[in-house]
C-alpha positions in Angstrom: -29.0 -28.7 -5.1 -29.2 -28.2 -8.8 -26.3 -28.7 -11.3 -25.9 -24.9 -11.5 -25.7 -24.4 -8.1 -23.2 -27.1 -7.8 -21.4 -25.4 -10.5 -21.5 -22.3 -8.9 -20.1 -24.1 -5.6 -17.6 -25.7 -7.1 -16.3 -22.6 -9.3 -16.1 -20.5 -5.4 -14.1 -23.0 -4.3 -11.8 -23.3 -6.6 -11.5 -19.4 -6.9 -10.9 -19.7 -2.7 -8.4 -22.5 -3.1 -6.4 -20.3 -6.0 -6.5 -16.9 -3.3 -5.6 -19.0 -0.4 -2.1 -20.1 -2.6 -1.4 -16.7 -3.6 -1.7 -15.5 -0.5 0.5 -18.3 0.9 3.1 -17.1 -1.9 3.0 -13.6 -1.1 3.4 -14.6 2.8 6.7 -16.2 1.5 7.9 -14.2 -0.8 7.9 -10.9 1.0 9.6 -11.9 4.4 12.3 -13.1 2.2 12.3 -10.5 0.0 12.0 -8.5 3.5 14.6 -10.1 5.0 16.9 -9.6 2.1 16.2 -5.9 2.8 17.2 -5.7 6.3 20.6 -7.7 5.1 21.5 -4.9 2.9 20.4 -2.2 5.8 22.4 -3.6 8.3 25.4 -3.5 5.7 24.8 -0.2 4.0 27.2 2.2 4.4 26.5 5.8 5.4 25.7 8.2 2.3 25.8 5.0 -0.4 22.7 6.2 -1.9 22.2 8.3 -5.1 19.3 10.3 -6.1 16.7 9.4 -8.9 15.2 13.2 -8.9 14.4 15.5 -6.4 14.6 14.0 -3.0 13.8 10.2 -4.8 16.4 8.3 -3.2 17.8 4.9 -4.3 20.1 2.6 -3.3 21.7 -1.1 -4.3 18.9 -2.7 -2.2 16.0 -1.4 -4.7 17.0 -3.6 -7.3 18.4 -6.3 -5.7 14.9 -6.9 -3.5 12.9 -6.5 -6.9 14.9 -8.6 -8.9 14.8 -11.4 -6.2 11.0 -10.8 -6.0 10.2 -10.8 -9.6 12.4 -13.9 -9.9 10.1 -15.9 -7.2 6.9 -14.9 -8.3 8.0 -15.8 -12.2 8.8 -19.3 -10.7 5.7 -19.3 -8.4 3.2 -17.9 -10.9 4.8 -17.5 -14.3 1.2 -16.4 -16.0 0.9 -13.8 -13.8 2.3 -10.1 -14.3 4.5 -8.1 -12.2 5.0 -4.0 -12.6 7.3 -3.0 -10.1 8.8 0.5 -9.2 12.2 -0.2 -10.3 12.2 -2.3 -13.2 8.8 -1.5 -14.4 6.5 -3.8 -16.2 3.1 -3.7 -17.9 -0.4 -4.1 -16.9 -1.6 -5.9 -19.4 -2.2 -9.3 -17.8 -4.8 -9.8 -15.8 -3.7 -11.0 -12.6 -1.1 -8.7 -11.9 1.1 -8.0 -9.2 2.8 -4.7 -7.9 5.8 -4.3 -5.7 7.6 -1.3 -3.7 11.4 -3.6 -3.2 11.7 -0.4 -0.2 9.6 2.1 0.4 10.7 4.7 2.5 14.0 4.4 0.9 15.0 8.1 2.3 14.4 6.4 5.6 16.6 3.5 4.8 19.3 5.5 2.8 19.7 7.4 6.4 19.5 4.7 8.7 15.9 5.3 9.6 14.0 2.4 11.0 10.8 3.0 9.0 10.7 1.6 5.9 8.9 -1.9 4.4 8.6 -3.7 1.2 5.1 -3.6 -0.4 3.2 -6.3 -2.2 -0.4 -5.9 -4.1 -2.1 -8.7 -6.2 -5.0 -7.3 -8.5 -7.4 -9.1 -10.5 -9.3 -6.8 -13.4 -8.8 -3.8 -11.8 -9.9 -5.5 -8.1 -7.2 -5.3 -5.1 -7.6 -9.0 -4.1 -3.8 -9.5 -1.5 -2.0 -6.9 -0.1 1.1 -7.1 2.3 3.5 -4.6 3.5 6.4 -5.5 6.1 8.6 -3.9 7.7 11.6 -6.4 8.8 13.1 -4.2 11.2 10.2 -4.0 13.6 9.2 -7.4 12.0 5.6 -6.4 11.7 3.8 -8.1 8.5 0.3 -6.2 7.4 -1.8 -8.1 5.2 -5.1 -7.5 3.8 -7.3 -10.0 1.4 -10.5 -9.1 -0.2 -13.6 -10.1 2.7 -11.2 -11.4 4.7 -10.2 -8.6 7.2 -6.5 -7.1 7.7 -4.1 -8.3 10.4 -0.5 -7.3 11.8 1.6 -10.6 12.8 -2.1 -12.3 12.9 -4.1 -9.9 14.8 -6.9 -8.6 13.0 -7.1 -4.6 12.4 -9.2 -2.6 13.2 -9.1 1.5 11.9 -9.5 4.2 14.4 -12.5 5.6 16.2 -11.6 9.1 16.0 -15.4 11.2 16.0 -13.8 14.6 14.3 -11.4 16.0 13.0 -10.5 18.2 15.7 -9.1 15.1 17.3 -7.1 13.7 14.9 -3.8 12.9 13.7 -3.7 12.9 9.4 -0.1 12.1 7.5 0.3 13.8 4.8 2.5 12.5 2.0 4.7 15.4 0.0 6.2 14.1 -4.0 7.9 16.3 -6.5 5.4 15.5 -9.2 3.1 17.8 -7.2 4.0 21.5 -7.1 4.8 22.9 -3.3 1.6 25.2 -3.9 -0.8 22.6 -4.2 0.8 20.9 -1.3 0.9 23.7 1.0 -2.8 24.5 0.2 -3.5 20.8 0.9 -1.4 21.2 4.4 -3.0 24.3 5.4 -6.6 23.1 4.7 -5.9 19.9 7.1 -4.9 22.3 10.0 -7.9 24.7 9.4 -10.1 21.5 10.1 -8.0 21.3 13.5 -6.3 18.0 12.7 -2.5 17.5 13.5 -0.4 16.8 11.1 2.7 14.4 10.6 5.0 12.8 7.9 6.9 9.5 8.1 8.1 9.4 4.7 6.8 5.9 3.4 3.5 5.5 2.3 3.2 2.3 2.5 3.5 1.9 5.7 1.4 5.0 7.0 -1.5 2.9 4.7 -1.0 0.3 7.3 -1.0 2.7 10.1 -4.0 4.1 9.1 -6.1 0.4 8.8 -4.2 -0.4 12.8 -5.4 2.7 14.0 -2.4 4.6 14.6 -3.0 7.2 13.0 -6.6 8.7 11.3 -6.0 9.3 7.7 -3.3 9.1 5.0 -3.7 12.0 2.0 -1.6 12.3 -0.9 -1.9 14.2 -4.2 -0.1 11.3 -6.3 1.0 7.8 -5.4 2.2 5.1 -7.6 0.1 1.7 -7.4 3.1 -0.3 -6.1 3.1 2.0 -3.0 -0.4 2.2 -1.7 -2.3 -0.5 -3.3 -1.7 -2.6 -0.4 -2.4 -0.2 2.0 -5.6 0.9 0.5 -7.3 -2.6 0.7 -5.9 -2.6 4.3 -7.4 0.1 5.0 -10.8 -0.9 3.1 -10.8 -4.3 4.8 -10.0 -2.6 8.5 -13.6 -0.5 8.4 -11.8 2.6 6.5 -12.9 5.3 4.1 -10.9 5.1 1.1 -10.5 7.5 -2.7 -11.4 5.7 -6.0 -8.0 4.7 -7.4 -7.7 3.1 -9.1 -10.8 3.6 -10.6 -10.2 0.6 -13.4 -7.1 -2.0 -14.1 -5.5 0.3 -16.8 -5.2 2.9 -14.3 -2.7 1.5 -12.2 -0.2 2.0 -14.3 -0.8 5.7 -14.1 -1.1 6.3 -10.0 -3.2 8.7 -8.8 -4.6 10.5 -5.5 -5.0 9.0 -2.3 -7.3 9.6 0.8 -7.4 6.9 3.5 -9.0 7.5 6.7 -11.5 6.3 9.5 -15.2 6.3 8.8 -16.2 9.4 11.4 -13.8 11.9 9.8 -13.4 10.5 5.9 -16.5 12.9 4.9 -15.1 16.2 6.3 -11.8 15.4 5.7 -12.7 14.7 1.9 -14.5 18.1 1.8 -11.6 20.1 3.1 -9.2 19.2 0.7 -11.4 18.7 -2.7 -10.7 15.0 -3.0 -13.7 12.7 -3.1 -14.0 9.1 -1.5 -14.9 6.1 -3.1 -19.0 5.1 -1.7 -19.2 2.9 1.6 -20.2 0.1 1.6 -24.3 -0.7 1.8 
C-alpha cells in the first residue's frame, strides 16, 4: 500500500469514527429530549396551547425540548451549528444540525398520540444522521448516509407498491400554500387512483414512508427541521425522493417534498408537477 492510499485509509476512518460519535450523540440526545416530551404530554392540560398562525399550534413543550436539546448538543459538539424551529439559528456552519422539539404539535396540543421529535445532521449541504422518535409508541427511526434506516434496530425497508392505483399517499396541507394549489394537488393524487390520508406530522409520515406503511409523502413546503430526517430515511430505505435541499444554503429556506417508493415515484411525480431527485446508478 502506498503512502496515499494509507492516507486515504486513515482519513475514511477517521471520518467513520467522527459519524459513528454523532450518531451515538443524536441516539442520546433525542430519547431524552423525547422523553422530556412525553413528560410534558402526560402533564398538559386540555386546551394549554396557543396559536402561532393559522392552525400552527404551540405549546410550553416546544421550547422547553429545544432548549434542552440545543443545550446538549452545545456541550456535546460546541463547533457545530444548530437551527431549530423554535429558536431559530443560522446555517452558516458547516456541520449543522436541525431539530423539530414536536412535530405534530396539533396532535400533541389535543392529546393525539402521533407526534415525535426530529433530528438531522448535515454536512455541506449532505444529510449525513437523521432520527425521528416518537416516545409514546417508543419507536426511534434513524437513517445514516450508506448505512440503511432502522426502527428500534430493525432495518427498513420502503414499500413494494407496483402503481398507483394501489396506493396509499399522505398528503401534508400548511398555510404558506394557498387552499387552491392544495386542492389541485389533492385532486390530481385521486385522479391517479391513489388513497389519500393526513396524520398531521411530517416527520413522522417520512418515517412511514421509508417502513413501508404508507407509499408516498407530498408536500408543497416543509421546513428542513421537519423532513430532513425523514427524507434520508426514506433515501436510505430504497425510496424515491425530491431535490431539497438542492445545496446547504437552502435549508434555511425549506422547500417541496415528494417521498415515495420506487414503482410509483415516476407517475406520482408527473401527476402533481413536482420532479424527483435522479436514482441512484
Amino acid at each position: 500500500m502506498t503512502h496515499t492510499q494509507t492516507d486515504i485509509l486513515v482519513h475514511a476512518q477517521s471520518a467513520e469514527h467522527e459519524m459513528d460519535r454523532r450518531e451515538t450523540v443524536l441516539r442520546d440526545i433525542i430519547h431524552r429530549a423525547g422523553a422530556l416530551a412525553l413528560s410534558c404530554y402526560r402533564s398538559r392540560k386540555p386546551g394549554d396551547f396557543s396559536l402561532k398562525g393559522r392552525q400552527d399550534f404551540l405549546t410550553e413543550a416546544d421550547g422547553l425540548v429545544e432548549a434542552h436539546i440545543r443545550a446538549e448538543l452545545a456541550m456535546a459538539l460546541p463547533d457545530d451549528g444548530l437551527l431549530g424551529e423554535e429558536t431559530g439559528g443560522t446555517v452558516e456552519r458547516s456541520n449543522l444540525w436541525v431539530a423539530d422539539p414536536i412535530d405534530g404539535t396539533a396532535n400533541f396540543a389535543r392529546g393525539i398520540d402521533h407526534f415525535c421529535v426530529s433530528m438531522a445532521f448535515v454536512r455541506k449541504g449532505v444529510m449525513e444522521l437523521g432520527a425521528t422518535f416518537n416516545p409514546v409508541t417508543d419507536e426511534l427511526y434513524l437513517a445514516r448516509r450508506g448505512h440503511g434506516a432502522t426502527k428500534n434496530g430493525r432495518q427498513l425497508s420502503i414499500a413494494a407498491t407496483p402503481d398507483l392505483a394501489q396506493a396509499t399517499i399522505e398528503l401534508g396541507w400548511s398555510p404558506r400554500i394557498g387552499n387552491a394549489a392544495y386542492m389541485k394537488t389533492f385532486a390530481a393524487i385521486l385522479e391517479t387512483g391513489a388513497n389519500i390520508r393526513r396524520g398531521a406530522s411530517g416527520a413522522l409520515a417520512l418515517a412511514w414512508v421509508a417502513e413501508g406503511r404508507t407509499d408516498a409523502y407530498i408536500e408543497a413546503h416543509m421546513n428542513a427541521w421537519d423532513c430532513l430526517a425523514g427524507l434520508l430515511m426514506v433515501h436510505e430505505a430504497g425510496g424515491r425522493i425530491g431535490l431539497f435541499p438542492a445545496s446547504h444554503a437552502a435549508i434555511a429556506e425549506g422547500g417541496p417534498i415528494i417521498a415515495a417508493a420506487p414503482a410509483i415515484a415516476e407517475a406520482l411525480s408527473a401527476a402533481i408537477a413536482m420532479p424527483l431527485a435522479p436514482s441512484a446508478p
